[in-house]
N, CA, C and O atoms as a GROMACS GRO file, in nm:
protein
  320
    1UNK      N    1   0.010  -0.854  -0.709
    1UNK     CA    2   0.004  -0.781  -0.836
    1UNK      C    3   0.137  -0.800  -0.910
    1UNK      O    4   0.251  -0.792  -0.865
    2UNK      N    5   0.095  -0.826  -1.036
    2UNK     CA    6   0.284  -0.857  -1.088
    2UNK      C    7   0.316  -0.718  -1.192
    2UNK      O    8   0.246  -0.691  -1.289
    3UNK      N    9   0.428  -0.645  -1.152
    3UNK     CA   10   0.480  -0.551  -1.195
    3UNK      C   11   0.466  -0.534  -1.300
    3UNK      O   12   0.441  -0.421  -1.340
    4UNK      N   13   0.480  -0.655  -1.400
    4UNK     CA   14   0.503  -0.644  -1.536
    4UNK      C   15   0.349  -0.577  -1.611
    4UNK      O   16   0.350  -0.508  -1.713
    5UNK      N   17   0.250  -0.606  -1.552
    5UNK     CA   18   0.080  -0.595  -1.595
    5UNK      C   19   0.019  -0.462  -1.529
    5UNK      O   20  -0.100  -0.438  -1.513
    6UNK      N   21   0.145  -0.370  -1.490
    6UNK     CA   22   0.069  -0.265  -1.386
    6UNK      C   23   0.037  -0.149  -1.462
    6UNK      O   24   0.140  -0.122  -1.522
    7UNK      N   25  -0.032  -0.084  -1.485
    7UNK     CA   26  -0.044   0.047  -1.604
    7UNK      C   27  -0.075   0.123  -1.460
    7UNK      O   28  -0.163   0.121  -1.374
    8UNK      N   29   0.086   0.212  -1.493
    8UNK     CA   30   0.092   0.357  -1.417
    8UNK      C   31  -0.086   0.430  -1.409
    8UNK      O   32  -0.179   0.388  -1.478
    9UNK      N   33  -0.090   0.483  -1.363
    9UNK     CA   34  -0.193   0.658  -1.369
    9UNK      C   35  -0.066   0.798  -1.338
    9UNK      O   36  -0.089   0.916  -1.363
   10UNK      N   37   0.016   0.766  -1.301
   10UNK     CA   38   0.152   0.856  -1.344
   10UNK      C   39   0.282   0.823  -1.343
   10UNK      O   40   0.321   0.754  -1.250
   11UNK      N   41   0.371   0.864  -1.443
   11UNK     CA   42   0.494   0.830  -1.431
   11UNK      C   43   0.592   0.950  -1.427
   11UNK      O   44   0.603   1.041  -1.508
   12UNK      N   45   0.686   0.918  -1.269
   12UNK     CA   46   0.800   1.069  -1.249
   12UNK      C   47   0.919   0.944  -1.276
   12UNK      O   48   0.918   0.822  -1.258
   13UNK      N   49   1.039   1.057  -1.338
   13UNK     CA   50   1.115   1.052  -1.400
   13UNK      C   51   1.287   1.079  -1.290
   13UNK      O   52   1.305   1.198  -1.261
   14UNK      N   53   1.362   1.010  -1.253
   14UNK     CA   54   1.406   1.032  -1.108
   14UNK      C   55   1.533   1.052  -1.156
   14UNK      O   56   1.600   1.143  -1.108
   15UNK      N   57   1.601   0.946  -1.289
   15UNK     CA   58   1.686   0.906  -1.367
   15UNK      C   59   1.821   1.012  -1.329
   15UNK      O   60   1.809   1.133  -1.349
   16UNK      N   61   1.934   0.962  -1.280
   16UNK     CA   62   2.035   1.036  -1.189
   16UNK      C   63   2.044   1.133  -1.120
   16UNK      O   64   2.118   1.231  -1.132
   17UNK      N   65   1.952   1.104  -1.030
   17UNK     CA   66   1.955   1.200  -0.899
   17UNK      C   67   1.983   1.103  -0.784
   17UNK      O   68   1.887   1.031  -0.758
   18UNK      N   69   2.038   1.094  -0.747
   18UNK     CA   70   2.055   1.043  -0.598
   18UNK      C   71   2.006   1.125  -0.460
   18UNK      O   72   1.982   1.243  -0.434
   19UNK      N   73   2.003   0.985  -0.380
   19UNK     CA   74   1.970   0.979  -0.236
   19UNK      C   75   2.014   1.130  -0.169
   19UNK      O   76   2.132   1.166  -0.162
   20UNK      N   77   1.880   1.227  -0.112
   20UNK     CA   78   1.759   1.208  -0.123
   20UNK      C   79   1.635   1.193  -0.201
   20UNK      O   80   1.533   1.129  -0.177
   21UNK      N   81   1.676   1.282  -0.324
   21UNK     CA   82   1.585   1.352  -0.421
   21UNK      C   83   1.488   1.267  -0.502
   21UNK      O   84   1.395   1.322  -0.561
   22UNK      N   85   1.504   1.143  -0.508
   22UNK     CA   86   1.414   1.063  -0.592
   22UNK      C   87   1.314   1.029  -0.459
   22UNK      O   88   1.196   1.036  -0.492
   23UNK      N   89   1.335   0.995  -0.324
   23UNK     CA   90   1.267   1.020  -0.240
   23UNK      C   91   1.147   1.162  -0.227
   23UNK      O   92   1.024   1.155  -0.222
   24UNK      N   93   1.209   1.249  -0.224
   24UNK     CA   94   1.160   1.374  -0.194
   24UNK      C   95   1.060   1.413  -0.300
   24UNK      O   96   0.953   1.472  -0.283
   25UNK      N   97   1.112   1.368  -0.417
   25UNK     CA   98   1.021   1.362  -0.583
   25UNK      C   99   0.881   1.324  -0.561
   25UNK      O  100   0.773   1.381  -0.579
   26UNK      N  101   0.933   1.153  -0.496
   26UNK     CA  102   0.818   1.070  -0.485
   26UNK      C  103   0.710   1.156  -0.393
   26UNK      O  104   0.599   1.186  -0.435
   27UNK      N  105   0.743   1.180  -0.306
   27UNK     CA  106   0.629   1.262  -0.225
   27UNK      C  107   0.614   1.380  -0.245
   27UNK      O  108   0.594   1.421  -0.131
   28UNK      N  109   0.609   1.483  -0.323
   28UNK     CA  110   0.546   1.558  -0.407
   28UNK      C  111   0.491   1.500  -0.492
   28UNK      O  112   0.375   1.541  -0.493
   29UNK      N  113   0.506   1.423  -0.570
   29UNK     CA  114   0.417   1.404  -0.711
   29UNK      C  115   0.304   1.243  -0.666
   29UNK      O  116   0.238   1.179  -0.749
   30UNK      N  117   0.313   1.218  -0.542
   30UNK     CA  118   0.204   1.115  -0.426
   30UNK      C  119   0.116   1.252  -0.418
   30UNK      O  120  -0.003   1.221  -0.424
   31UNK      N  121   0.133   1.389  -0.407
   31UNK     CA  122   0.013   1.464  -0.338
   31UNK      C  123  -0.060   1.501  -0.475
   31UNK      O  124  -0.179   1.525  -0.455
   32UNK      N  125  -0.030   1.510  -0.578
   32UNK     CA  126  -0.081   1.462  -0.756
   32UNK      C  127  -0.154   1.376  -0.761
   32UNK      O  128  -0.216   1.386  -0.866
   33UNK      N  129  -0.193   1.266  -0.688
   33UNK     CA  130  -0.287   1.151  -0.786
   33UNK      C  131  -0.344   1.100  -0.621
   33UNK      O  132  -0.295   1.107  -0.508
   34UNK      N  133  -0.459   1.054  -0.670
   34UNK     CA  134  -0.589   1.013  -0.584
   34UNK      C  135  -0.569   0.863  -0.517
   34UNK      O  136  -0.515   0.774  -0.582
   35UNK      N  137  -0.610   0.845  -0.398
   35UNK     CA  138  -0.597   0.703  -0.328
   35UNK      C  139  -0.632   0.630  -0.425
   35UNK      O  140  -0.732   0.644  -0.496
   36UNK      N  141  -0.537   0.535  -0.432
   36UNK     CA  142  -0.578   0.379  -0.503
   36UNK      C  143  -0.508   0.399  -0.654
   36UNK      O  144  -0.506   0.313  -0.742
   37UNK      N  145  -0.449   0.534  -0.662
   37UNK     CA  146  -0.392   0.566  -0.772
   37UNK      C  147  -0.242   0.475  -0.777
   37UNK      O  148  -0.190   0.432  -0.674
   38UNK      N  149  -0.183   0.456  -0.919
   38UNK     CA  150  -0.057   0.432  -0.900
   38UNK      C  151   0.062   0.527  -0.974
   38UNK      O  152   0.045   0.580  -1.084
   39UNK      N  153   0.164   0.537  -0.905
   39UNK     CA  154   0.259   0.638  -0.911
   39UNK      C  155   0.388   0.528  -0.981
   39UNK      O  156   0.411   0.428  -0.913
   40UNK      N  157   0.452   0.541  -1.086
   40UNK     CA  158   0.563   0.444  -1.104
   40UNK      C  159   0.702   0.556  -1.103
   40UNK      O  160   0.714   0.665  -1.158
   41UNK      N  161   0.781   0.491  -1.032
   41UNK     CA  162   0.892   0.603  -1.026
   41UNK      C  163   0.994   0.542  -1.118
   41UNK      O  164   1.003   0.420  -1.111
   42UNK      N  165   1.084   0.613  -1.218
   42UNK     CA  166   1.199   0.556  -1.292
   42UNK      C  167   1.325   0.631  -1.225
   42UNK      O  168   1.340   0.753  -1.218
   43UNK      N  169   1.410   0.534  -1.180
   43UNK     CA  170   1.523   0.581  -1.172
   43UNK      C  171   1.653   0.472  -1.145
   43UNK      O  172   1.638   0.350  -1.148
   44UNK      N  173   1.779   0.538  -1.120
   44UNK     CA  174   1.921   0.520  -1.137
   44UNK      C  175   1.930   0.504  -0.972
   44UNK      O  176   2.043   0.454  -0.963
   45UNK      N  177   1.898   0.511  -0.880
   45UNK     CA  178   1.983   0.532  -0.734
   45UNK      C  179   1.942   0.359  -0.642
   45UNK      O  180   1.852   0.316  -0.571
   46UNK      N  181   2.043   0.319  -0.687
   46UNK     CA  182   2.019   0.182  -0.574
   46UNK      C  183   1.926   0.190  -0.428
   46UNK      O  184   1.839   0.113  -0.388
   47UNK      N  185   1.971   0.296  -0.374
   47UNK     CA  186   1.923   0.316  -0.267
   47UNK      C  187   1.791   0.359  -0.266
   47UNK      O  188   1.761   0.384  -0.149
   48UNK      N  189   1.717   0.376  -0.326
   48UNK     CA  190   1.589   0.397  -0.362
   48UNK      C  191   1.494   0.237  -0.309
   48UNK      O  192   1.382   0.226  -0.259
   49UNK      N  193   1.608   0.118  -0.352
   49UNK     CA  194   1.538  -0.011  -0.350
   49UNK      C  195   1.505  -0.070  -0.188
   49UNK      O  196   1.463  -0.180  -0.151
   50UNK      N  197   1.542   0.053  -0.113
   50UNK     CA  198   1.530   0.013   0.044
   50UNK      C  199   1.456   0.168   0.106
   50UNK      O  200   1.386   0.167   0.207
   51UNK      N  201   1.486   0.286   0.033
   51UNK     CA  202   1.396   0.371   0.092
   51UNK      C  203   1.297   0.369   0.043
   51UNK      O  204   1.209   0.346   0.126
   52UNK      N  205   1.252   0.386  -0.082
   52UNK     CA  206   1.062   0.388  -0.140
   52UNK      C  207   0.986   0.286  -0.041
   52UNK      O  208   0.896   0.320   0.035
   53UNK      N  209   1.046   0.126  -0.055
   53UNK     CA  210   0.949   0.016   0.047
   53UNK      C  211   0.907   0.046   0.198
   53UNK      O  212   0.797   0.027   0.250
   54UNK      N  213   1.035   0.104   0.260
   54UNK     CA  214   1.024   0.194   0.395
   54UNK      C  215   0.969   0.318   0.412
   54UNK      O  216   0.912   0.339   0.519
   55UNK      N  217   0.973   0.402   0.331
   55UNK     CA  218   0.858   0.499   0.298
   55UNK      C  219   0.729   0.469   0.308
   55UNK      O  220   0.644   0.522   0.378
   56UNK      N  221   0.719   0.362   0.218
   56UNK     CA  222   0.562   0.333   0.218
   56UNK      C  223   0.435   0.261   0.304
   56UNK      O  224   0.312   0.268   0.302
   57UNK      N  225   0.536   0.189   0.379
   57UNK     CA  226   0.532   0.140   0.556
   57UNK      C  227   0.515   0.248   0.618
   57UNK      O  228   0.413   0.256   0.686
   58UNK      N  229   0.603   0.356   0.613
   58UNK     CA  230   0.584   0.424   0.722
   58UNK      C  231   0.431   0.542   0.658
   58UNK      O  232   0.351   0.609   0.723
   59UNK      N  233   0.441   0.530   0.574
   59UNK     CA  234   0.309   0.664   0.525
   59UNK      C  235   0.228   0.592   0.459
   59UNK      O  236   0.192   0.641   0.352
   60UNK      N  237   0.178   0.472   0.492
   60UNK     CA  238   0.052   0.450   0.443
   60UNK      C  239   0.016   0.407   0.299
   60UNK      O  240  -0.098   0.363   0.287
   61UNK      N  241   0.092   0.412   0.190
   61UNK     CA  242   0.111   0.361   0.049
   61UNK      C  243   0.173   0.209   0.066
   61UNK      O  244   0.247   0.165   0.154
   62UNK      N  245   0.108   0.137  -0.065
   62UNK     CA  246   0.149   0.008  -0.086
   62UNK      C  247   0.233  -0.009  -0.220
   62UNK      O  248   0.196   0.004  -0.337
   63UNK      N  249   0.386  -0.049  -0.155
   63UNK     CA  250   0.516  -0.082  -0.267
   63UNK      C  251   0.430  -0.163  -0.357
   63UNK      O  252   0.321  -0.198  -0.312
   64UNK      N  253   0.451  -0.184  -0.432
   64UNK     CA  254   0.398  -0.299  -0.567
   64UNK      C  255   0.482  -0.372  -0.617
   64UNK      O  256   0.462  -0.475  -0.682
   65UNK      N  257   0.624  -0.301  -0.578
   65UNK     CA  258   0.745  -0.341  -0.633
   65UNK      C  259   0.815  -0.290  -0.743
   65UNK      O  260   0.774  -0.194  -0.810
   66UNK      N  261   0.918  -0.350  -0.764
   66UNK     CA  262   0.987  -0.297  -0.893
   66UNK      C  263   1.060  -0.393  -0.980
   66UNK      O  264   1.078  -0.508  -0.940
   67UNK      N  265   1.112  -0.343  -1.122
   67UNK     CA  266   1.150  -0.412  -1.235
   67UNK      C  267   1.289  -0.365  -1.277
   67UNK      O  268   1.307  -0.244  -1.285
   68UNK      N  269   1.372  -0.434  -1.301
   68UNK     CA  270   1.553  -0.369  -1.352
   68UNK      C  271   1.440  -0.370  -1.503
   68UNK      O  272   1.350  -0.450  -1.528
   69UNK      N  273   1.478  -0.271  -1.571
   69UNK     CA  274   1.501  -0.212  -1.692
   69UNK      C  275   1.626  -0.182  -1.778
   69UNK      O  276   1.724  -0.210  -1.708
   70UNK      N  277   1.670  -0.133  -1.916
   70UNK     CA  278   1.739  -0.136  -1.926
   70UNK      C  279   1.845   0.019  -1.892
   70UNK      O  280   1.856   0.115  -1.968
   71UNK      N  281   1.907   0.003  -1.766
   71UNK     CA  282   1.988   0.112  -1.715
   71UNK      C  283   1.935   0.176  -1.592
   71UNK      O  284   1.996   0.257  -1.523
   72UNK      N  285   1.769   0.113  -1.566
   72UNK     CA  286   1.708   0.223  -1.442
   72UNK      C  287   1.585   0.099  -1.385
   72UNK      O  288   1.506   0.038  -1.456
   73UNK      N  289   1.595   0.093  -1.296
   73UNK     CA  290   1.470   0.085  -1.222
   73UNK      C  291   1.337   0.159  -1.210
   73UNK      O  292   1.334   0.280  -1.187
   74UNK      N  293   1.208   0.072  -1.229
   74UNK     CA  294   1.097   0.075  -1.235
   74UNK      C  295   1.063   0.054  -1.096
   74UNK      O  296   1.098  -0.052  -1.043
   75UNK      N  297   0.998   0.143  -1.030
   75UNK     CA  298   0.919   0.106  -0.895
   75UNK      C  299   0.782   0.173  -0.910
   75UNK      O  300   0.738   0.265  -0.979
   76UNK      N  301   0.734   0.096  -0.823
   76UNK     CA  302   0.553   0.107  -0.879
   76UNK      C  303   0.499   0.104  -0.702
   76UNK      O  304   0.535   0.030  -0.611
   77UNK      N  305   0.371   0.250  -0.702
   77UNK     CA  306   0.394   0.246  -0.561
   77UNK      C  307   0.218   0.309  -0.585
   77UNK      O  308   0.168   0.377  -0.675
   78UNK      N  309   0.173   0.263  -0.485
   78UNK     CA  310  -0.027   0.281  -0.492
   78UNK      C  311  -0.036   0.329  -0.403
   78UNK      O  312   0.000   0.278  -0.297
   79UNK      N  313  -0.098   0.473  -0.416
   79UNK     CA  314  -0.126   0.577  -0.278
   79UNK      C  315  -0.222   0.574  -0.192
   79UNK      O  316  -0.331   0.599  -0.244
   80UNK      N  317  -0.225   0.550  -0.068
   80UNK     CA  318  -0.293   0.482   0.038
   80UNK      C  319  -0.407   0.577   0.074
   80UNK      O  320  -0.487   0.548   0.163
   0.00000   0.00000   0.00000
């Protein structure tokens, strides 16, 4: 699937919060939208680019990946 062609079904907003909280975000607002749904997360925390993919390994959601934007990262994540 290429990132650029993905139309959200929701978008959370993470934009300077750091490690944990854009984590912790993501899985509250995953119990919001229906399997097969997609969740796009925006944010500022580098570390996000190694926990969301490992998150989603470990619980069953598929990364889609993500996009540099201008100032924040786009990650795009489909609930299992």
């Amino acid at each position: 699937m290429n990132v650029e062609t993905i139309t959200p079904d929701k978008t959370l907003d993470t934009k300077g919060l750091s490690c944990p909280m854009p984590l912790l975000k993501t899985k509250k607002a995953m119990e919001s939208i229906s399997s097969g749904q997609i969740l796009e997360i925006m944010g500022t925390d580098p570390g996000s680019k190694n926990d969301l993919p490992t998150w989603c390994e470990r619980s069953g959601h598929a990364f889609l990946g993500d996009k540099e934007d201008s100032g924040f990262i786009r990650f795009f994540i489909q609930k299992g």
